[in-house]
C-alpha positions in Angstrom: -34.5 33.7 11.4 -35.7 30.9 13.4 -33.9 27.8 13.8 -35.7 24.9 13.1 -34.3 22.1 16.2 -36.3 18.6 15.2 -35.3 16.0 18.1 -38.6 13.3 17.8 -38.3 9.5 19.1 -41.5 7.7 17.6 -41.7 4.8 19.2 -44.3 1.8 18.5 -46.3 1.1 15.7 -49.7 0.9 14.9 -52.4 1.7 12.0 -50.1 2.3 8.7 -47.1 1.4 10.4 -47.9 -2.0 11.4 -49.1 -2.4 8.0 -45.8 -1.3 6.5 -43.6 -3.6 9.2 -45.6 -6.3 8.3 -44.8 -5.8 4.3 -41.2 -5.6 5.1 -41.5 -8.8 7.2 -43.3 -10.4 4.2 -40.4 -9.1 1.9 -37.8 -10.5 4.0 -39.0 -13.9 4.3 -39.8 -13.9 -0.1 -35.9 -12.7 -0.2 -35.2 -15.1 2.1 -32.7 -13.3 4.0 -34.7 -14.4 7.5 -36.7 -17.2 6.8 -38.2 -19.4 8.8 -37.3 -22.8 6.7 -33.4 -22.1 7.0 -31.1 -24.2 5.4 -28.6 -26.3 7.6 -26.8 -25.0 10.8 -24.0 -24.7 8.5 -24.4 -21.9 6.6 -27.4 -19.5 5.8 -29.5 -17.1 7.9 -29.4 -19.3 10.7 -26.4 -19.8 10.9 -25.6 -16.1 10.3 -27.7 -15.1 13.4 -30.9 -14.1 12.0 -34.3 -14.5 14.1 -37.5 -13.4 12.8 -39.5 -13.6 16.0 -37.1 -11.0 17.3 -37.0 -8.4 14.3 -38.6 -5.6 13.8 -38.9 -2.5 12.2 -38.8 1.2 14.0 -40.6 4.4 12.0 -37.7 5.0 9.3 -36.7 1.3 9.5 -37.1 -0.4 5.6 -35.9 -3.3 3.8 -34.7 -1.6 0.5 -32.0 0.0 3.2 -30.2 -3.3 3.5 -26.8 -3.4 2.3 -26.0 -7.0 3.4 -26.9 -9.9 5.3 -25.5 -9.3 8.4 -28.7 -10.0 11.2 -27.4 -7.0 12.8 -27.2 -4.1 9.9 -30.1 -1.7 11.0 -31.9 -0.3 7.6 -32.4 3.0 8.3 -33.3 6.0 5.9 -33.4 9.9 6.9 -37.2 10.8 7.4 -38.6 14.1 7.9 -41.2 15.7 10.0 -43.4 17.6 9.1 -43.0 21.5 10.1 -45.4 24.0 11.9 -48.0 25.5 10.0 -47.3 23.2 7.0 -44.1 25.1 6.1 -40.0 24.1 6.4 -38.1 27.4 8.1 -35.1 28.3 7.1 -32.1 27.8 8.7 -29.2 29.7 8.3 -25.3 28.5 9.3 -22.0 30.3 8.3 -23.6 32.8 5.6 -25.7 29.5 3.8 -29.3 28.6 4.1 -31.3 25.0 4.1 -34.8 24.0 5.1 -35.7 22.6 8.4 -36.4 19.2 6.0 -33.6 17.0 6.0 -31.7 17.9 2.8 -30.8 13.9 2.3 -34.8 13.0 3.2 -35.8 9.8 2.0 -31.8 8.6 1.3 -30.5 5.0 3.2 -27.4 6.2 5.6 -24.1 4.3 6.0 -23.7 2.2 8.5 -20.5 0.8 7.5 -18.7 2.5 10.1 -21.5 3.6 13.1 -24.1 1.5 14.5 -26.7 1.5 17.1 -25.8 -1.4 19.9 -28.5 -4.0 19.0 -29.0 -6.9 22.0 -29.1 -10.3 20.8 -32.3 -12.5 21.7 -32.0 -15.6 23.4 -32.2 -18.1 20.2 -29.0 -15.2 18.9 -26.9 -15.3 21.8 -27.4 -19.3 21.5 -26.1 -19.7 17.6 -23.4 -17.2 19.2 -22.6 -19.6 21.6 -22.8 -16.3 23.9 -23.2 -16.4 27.9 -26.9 -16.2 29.3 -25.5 -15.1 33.0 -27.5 -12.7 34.4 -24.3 -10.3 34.8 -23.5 -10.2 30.9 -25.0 -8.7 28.5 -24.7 -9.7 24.6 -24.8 -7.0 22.0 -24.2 -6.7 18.8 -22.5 -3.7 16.8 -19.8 -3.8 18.4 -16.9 -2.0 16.4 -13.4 -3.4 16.4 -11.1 -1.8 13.5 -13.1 -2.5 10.6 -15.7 -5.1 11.2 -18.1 -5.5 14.0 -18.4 -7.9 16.4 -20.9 -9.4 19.0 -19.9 -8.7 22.8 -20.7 -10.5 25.8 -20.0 -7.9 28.2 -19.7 -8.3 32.0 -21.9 -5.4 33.2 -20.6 -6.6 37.2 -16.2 -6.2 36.0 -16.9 -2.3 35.2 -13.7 -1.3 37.4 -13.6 2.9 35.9 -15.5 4.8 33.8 -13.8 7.4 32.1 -15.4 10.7 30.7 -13.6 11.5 27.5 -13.5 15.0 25.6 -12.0 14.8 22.2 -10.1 17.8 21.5 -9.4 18.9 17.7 -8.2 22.2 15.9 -11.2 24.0 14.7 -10.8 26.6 11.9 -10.4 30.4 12.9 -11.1 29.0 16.4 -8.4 26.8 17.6 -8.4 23.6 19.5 -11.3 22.9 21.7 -13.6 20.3 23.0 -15.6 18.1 20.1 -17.0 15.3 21.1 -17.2 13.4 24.2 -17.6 9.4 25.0 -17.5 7.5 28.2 -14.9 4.2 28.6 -15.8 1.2 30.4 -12.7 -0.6 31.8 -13.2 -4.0 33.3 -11.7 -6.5 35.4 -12.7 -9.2 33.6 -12.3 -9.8 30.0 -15.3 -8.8 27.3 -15.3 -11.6 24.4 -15.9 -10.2 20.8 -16.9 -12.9 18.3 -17.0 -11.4 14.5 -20.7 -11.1 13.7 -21.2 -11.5 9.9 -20.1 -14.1 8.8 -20.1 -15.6 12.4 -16.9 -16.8 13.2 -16.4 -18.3 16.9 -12.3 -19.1 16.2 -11.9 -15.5 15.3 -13.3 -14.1 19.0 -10.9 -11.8 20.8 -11.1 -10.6 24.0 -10.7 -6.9 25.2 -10.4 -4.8 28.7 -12.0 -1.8 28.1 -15.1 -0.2 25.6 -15.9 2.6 24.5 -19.8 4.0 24.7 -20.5 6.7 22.2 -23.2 8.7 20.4 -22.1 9.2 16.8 -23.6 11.2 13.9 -24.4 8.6 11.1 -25.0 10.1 7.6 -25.0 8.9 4.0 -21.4 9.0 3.3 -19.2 6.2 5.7 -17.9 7.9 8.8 -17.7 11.0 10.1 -19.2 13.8 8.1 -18.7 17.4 9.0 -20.7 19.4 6.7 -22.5 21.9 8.8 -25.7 21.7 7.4 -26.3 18.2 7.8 -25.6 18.4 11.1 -28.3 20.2 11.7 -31.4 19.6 9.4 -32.0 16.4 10.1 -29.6 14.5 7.4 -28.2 12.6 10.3 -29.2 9.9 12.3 -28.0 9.5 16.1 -25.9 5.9 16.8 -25.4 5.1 20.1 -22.6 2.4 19.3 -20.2 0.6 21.0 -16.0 0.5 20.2 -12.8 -1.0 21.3 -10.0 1.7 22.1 -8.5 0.8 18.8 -11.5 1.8 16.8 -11.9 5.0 18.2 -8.4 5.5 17.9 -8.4 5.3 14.4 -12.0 7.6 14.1 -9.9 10.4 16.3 -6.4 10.2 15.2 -6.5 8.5 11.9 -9.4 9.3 10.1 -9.7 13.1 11.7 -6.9 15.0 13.1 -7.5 14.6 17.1 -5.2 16.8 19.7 -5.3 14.6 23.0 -8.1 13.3 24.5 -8.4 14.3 27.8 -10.0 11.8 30.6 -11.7 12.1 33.4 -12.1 9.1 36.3 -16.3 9.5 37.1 -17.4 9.3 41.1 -19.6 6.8 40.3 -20.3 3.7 42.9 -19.8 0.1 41.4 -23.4 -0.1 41.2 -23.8 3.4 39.4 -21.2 2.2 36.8 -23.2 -1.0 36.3 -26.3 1.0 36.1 -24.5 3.3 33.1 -23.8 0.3 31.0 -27.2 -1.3 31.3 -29.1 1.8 30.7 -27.1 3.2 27.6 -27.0 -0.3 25.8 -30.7 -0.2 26.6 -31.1 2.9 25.0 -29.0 1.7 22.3 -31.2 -1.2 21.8 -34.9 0.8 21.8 -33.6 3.9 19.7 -31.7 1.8 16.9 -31.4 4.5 14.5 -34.7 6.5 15.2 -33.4 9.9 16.4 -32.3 12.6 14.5 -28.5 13.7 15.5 -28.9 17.6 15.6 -25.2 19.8 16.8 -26.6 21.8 19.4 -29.6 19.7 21.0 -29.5 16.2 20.6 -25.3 15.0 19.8 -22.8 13.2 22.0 -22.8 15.4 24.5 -26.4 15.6 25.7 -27.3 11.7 25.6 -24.2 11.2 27.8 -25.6 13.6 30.6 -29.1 12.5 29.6 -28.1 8.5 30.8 -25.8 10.0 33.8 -28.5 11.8 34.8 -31.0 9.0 34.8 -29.0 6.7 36.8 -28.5 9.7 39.6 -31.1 11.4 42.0 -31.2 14.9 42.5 -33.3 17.6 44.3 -35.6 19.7 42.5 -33.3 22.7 43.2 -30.6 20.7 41.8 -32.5 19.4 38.7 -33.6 23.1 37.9 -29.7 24.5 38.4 -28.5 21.4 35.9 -31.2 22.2 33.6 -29.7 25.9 33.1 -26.0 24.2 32.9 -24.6 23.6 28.9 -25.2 19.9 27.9 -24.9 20.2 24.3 -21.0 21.9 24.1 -17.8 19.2 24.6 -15.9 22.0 25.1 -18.0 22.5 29.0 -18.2 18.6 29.3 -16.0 19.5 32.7 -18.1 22.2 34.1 -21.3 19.7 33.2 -19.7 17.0 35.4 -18.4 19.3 38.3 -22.2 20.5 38.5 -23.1 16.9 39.0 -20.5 16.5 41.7 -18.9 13.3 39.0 -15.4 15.2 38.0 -12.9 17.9 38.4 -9.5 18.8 37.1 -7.8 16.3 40.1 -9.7 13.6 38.4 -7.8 13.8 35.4 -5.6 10.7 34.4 -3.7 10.4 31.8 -4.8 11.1 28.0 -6.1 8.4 26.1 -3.8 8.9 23.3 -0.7 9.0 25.6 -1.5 5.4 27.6 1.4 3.0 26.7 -1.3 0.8 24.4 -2.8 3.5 22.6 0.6 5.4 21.5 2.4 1.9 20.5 -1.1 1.5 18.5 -0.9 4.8 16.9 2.4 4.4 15.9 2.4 0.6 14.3 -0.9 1.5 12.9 -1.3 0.8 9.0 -3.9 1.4 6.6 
């Protein structure tokens, strides 16, 4: 049978759409969880971060999605597209069947623990009290154990950027490559000040992040059902971590190996060049994309941003284009056909670094 693959990014809105952002606009300010009349400094959406003139809505984007009234929580619900010839195919993984419809179509997803990056406009980063230097750029979304925080990141202290493949057992398989992330460490400092409620006197500061494309579903966290991976029940979050977060995601919450690192040949500027164009990406997709296994996961939008920040031949281009982007497991044969990473660019696993393992042991639930 043929496999249904759905891997849209509808961007803009117009016609119906507009109509529909512009309800949900008129919603929030009735609810008034954004409205213009705030109530003192204080306390309220102001204070909390919200700013009308900067919202907005993408395609699956709605207010009945909202969970709370953090300025940063993006409402998103699993839409579907509509198939060829007016009919769903089936699709058919490990002896079970499901339509090319998204089998959760129409439900809100969790975004309790994955996130798009969101940037911050200029009147947020202000009630932040978040730099406006031209070298840092202010996100939101950022993950931190269990809450999220806003970042002021200095795009100009990237030092390394590490390719990361997670490695975990897989039934009747064994342990191999499952998902892949890129770390930013920096020689400089990035702040994280809690997001919702805003709390300046809790901001922390951190040396390294964590850029990675995660699956976000119905259910909190990471959800491995097969089928949902696939139909279009997920959404794609290109979020943003600290290294304790992550820990936690790959040695806490699933059962991680080692994670195995790579040091990229990037120049400064290429590594600066990364940051901006991932968070942007971040920024513009939200939680728009369908995240599908085998054509649009962790894997692919890593190569996909490399790739953009890189120039290549047109011989080159065509030999990448026939390399595997999609499989964790070939994330080093991906990178040693980009000329990034080999095996003598290997440092030590993440989970073995003095931090992490004294992290991993005094961690408690």
């Amino acid at each position: 049978m043929k496999v249904l693959m759905i891997a849209a990014v509808i961007a803009g809105m117009s016609g119906a759409a507009g109509a529909a952002e512009l309800a949900d606009l008129q919603r929030l300010r009735a609810s008034g969880i954004a409205a213009l009349e705030a109530p003192a400094p204080a306390s309220g959406p102001a204070a909390a971060g919200w700013d009308l003139d900067a919202m907005r809505f993408n395609q699956n984007e709605s207010v009945s999605c909202l969970r709370s009234e953090d300025p940063f929580e993006i409402p998103a619900y699993l839409f579907a597209t509509p198939p060829a010839a007016g009919k769903p195919e089936t699709i058919t993984v490990f002896g079970g069947t499901t339509t090319g419809f998204p089998a959760d179509e129409g439900k809100c997803v969790n975004t309790d623990k994955f996130r798009s990056a969101v940037r911050l406009s200029d009147k947020q980063r202000a009630a932040y009290s978040m730099p406006g230097a031209p070298d840092t750029l202010v996100y939101a979304n950022v993950r931190h154990l269990d809450r999220y925080y806003v970042a002021a990141i200095p795009v100009s202290a990237i030092s390394e950027l590490y390719y990361q493949v997670v490695y975990y057992p897989v039934p009747f398989v064994g342990v191999r490559g499952g998902h892949v992330q890129v770390r930013a460490l920096f020689s400089r400092p990035v702040r994280l000040t809690p997001q919702f409620p805003a709390d300046p006197t809790g901001a922390l500061e951190v040396s390294s992040l964590i850029f990675s494309g995660q699956g976000v579903g119905t259910i909190a966290g990471i959800n491995l059902d097969p089928f949902r991976s696939i139909d279009g029940s997920m959404l794609l979050g290109l979020g943003v971590y600290t290294d304790q977060a992550k820990l936690i995601d790959q040695y806490i919450e699933m059962k991680g190996r080692e994670t195995r690192q790579y040091r990229l040949r990037l120049s400064a500027e290429q590594k600066q060049r990364y940051a901006r164009a991932y968070l942007a990406d971040a920024d513009f997709r939200r939680l728009s994309t369908y995240f599908l296994l085998t054509s649009n996961n962790c894997s692919t939008n890593q190569l996909r941003i490399i790739d953009s920040i890189l120039s290549y031949t047109p011989a080159q281009a065509a030999e990448l284009a026939r390399t595997n982007s999609y499989d964790p497991d070939s994330a080093l044969a991906a990178l040693a056909a980009r000329g990034l990473a080999s095996e003598a660019d290997r440092v030590i696993d993440f989970e073995k670094e003095e931090a992490s393992a004294a992290f991993l042991r005094n961690y408690n639930r």
